[in-house]
C-alpha positions in Angstrom: -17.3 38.4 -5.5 -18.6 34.7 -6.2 -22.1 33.2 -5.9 -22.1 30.0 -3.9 -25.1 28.1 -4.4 -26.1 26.2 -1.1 -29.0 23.8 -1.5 -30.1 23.1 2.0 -32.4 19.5 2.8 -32.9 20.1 6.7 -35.1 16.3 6.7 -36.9 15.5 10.0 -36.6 15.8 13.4 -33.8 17.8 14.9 -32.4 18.1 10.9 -34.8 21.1 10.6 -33.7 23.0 14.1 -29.9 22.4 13.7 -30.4 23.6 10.0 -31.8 26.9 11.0 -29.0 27.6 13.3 -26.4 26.8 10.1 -28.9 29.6 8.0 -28.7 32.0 10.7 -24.3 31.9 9.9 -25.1 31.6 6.3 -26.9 35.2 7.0 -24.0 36.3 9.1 -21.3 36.1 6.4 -23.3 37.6 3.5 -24.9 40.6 5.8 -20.5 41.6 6.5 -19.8 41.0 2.9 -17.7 38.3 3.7 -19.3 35.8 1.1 -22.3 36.1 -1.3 -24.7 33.0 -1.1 -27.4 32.0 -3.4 -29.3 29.5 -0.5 -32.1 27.1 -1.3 -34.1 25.3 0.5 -35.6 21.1 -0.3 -37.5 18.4 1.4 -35.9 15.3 1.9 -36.5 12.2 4.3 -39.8 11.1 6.1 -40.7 15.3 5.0 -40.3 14.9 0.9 -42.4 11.3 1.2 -45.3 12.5 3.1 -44.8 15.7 0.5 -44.2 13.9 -2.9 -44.4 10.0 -2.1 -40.6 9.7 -2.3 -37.2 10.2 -0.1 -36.8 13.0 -2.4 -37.9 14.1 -5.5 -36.2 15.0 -8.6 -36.9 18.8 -9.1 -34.6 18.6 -5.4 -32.3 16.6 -7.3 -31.8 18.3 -9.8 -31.1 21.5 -7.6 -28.6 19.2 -5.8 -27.1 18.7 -8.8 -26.7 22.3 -9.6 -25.4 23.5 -6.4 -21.8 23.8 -4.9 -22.5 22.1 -1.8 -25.4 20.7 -0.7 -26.0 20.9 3.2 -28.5 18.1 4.9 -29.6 17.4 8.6 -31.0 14.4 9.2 -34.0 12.5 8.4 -36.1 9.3 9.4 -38.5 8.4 12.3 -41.1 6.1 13.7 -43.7 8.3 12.1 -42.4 6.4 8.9 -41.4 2.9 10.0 -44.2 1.2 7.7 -43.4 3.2 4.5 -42.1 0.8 1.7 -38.5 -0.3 2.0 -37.7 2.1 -1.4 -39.3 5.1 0.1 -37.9 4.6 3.4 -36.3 8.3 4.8 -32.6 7.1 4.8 -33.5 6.0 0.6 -33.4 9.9 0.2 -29.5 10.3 1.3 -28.7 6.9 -0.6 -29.8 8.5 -3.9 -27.8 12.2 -2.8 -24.8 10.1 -2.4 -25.5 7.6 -6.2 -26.5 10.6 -8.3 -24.1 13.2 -7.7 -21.3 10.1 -7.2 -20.1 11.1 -3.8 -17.6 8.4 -3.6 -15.9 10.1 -1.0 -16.9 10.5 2.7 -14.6 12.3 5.3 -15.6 11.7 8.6 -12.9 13.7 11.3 -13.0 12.6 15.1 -11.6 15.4 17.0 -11.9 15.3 20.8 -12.0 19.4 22.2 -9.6 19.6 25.2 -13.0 20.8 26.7 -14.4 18.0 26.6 -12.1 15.0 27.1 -13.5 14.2 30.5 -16.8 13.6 28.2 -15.6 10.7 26.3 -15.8 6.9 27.5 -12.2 6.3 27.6 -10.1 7.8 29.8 -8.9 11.6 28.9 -4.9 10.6 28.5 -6.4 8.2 25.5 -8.6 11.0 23.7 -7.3 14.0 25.2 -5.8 15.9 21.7 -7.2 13.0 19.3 -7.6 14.7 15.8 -7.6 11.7 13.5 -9.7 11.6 9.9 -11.6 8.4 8.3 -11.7 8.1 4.6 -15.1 5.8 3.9 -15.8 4.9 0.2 -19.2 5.4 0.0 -20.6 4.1 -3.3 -19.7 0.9 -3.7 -19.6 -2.0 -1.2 -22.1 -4.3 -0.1 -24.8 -1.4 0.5 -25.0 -1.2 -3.5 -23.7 -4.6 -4.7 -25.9 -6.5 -6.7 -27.7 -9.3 -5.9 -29.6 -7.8 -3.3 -32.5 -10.5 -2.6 -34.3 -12.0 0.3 -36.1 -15.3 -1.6 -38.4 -17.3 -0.1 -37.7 -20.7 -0.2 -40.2 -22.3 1.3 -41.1 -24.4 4.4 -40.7 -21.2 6.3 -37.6 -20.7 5.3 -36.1 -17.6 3.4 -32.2 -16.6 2.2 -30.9 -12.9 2.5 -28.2 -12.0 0.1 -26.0 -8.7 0.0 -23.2 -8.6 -2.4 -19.8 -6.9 -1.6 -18.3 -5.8 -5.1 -15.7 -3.3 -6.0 -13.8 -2.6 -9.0 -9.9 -1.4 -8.9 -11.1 2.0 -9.9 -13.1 2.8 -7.4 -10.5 1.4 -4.4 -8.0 3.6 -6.6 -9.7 6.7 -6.1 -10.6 6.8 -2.2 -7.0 6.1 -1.7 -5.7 8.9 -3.6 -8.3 11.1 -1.6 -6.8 9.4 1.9 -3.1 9.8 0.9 -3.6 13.8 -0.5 -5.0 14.4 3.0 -2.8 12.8 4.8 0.1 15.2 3.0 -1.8 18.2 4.3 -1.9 16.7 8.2 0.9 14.0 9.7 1.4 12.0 6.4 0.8 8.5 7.9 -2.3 6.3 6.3 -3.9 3.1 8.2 -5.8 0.9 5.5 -8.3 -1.1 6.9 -10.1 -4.4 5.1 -10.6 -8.0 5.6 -8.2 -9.4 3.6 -8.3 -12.7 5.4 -11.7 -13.6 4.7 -13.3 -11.5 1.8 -11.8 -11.7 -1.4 -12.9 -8.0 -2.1 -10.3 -7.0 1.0 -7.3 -8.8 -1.0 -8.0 -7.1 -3.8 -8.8 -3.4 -1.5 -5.0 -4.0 -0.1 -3.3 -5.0 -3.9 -4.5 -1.7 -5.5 -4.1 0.2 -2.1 -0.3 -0.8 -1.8 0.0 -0.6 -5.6 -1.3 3.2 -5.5 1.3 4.1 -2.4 4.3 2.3 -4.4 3.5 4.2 -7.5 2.1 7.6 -6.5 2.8 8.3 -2.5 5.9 6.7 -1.3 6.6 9.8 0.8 3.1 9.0 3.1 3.6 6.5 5.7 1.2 3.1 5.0 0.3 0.4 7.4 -2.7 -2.0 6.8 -5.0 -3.3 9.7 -7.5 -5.6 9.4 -10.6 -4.0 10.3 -11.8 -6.2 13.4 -8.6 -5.4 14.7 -8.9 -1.5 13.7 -11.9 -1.2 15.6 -9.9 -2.9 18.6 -7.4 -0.5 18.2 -9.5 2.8 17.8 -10.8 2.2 21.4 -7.1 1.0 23.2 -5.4 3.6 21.3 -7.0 6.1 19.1 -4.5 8.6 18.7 -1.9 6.0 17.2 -4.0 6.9 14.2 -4.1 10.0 11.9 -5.8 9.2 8.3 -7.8 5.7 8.1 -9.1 4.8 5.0 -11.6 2.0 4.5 -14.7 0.5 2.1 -18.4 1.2 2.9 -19.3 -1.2 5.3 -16.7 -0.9 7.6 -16.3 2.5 7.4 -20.0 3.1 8.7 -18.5 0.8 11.4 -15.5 2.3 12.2 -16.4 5.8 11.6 -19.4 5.7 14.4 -16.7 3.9 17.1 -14.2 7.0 16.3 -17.2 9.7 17.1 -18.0 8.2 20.2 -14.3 8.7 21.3 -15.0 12.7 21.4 -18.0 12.3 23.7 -21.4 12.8 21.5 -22.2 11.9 18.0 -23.5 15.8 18.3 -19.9 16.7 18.4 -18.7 15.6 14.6 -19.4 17.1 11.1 -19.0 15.4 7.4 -18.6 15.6 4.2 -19.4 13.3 1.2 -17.1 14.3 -1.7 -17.5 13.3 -5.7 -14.5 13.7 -8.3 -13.3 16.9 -9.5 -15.2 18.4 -12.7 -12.8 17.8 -16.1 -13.4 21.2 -16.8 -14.2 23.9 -13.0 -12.4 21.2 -11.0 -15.3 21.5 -9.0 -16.3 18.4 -6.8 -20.2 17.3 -6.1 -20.4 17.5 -2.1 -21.9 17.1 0.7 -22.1 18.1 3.9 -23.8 16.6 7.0 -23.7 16.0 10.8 -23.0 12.3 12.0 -25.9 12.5 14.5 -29.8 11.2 13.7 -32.9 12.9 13.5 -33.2 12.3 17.1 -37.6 12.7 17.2 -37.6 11.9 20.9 -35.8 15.4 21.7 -37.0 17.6 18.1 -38.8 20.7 18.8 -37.7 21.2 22.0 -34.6 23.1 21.5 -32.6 20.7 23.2 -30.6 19.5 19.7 -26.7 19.8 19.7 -25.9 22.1 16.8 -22.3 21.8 16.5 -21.8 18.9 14.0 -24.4 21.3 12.0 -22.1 24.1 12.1 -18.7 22.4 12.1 -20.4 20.1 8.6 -21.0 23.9 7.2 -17.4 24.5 7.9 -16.3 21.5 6.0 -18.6 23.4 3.2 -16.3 26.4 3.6 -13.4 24.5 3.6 -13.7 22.0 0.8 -16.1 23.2 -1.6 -16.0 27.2 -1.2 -12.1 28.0 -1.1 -12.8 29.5 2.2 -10.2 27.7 4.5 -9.2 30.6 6.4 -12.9 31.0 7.6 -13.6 27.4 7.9 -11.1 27.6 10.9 -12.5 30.7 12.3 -15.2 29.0 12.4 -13.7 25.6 14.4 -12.1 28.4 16.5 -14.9 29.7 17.4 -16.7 26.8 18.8 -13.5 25.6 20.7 -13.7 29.0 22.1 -17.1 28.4 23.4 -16.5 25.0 24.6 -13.7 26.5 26.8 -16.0 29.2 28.6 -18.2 26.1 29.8 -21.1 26.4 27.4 -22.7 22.8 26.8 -26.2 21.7 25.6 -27.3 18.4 27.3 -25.9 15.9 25.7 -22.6 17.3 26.8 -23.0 18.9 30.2 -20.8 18.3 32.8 -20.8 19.4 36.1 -20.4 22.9 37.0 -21.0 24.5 33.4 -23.7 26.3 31.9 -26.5 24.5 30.1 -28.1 25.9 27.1 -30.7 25.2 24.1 -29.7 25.0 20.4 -30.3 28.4 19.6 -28.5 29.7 22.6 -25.1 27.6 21.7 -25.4 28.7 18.1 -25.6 32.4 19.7 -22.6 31.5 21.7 -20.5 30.3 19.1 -21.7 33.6 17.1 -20.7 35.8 19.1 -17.1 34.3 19.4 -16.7 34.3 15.6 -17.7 38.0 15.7 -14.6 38.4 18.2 -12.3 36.5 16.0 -13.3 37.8 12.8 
């Protein structure tokens, strides 16, 4: 039976309680010989800099590096508001995502018939919404150089952040979008802003160039993004693979989540190419929610997205599909009996802490495995 190497960076705040819960199903798979994991454990965020001075330091990168999926919670908090811009938490994930070239991020919005009556919109708009946002995540204005503030005198000063990409890289994410969209209902939404930044033309030329040449079969339509986000709210479920450059995908991605009902609802992962010679793909895997200080320690933290991102793990980077869906099944299953932790509670069911929700959801995998 294969080793997988986990490398697990639970961060701050609720990262560290929702992570426990994930090493508690790592446990539960090795102890029934299901899987054999090699698990270690880092320090990243506000944690690694009041550790080593840094969002994370390099012996942790390194055993990033090394690993077939790294797992991570969630990091930052006032406790580290004043800490140099470089060495800021969120600096720690930036560098995860550079180094190991996750250009890829896949974040799903999936509303659970459960909780439909949960989301803002009404449940006929959400009710069955399964739709999957490709976000390039390495290029873009969060890495494009120049990236200045200049002070420029009489008390004035000039911010500049520089949108750049190269065809290459808008190549790539849409191959990723268009090879999952042949696995789920073959239609793709590319989404830019085409009309105003030169970096959208170019994002729809190679985007239509790589569905003429490569993916006639898939279904294309391109949105501007403005309008996407318009869309996603009046009607989400007209929508089944969206794929879209760094900026707006942080945009567009959070306005999907909130669809479902709770940003503690949804899972991701962050993928990089596949190895020349394994096939192997850098990843990782994280919820969508914050560190959320004002409710850590208190056992009140949602650890689905925790769970549901070490799915993702199973799915994408372990060849373990079939158990990835157990998994899913498992907390749709405990959604269904009425189980909820606060931030998804509804009247008439049954409130309960982290720990007692990742026992839940336990115990239902034990049924269906």
């Amino acid at each position: 039976m294969a080793i997988h190497k986990l490398f697990l960076l639970p961060g701050d705040g609720i990262g560290t309680e929702v992570m426990a819960e994930v090493a508690r199903f790592i446990d539960w798979f090795s102890s029934r010989g299901i899987a054999t994991f090699e698990a270690e454990q880092g320090l990243v965020g506000g944690s690694a800099y009041d550790a080593h001075g840094k969002a994370i330091s390099d012996a942790d990168m390194a055993l990033a590096n090394a690993a077939d999926a790294v797992i991570f919670g969630a990091v930052g908090g006032p406790k580290w508001d004043d800490v140099p811009y470089e060495k800021r938490p969120e600096a720690g994930l930036l560098r995860l995502r550079k180094d190991l070239a996750l250009f890829a991020n896949l974040r799903p919005a999936i509303c659970y018939p459960a909780l439909a009556d949960s989301s803002s919109l009404k449940r006929h708009l959400v009710e069955g919404l399964d739709l999957l946002i490709v976000r390039e995540l390495t290029g873009g204005v969060y890495f494009g150089e120049p990236k200045t503030i200049t002070d420029l005198g009489n008390g004035q000063k000039r911010a500049i952040d520089t949108q750049v990409y190269d065809t290459y890289e808008i190549d790539r994410i849409a191959r990723v979008a268009f090879d999952l969209a042949r696995t789920r209902s073959n239609k793709v939404a590319s989404s830019e802003k085409r009309n105003v930044m030169k970096s959208g033309v170019l994002w729809h030329e190679v985007v239509s160039q790589v569905h003429a040449e490569s993916y006639p079969d898939v279904e294309l339509e391109h949105v501007l993004a403005d309008n996407c986000g318009m869309q996603l709210v009046r009607n989400p479920k007209q929508y089944d693979v969206i794929v879209t450059d760094n900026l707006f995908g942080d945009m567009l991605s959070d306005v999907a989540a909130m669809l479902t009902g709770s940003l503690g609802m949804l899972p991701s992962a962050s993928l990089g190419a596949p190895d020349e010679q394994s096939g192997r793909r850098k990843s990782l895997y994280e919820p969508v929610h914050g560190s959320a200080p004002d409710i850590a320690g208190q056992n009140l933290a949602n650890p689905i997205a925790m769970i549901a991102s070490f799915a993702m793990a199973l799915r994408y980077s372990l060849g373990m599909g079939d158990w990835a869906g157990k998994v899913e099944d498992a907390i749709s299953r405990t959604l269904d009996k009425g189980i909820r932790t606060s931030d998804i509670m509804q009247d008439g069911m049954t409130q309960v802490g982290t720990t007692q929700m990742a026992d839940a959801i336990l115990h239902e995998l034990e049924a269906i495995a």
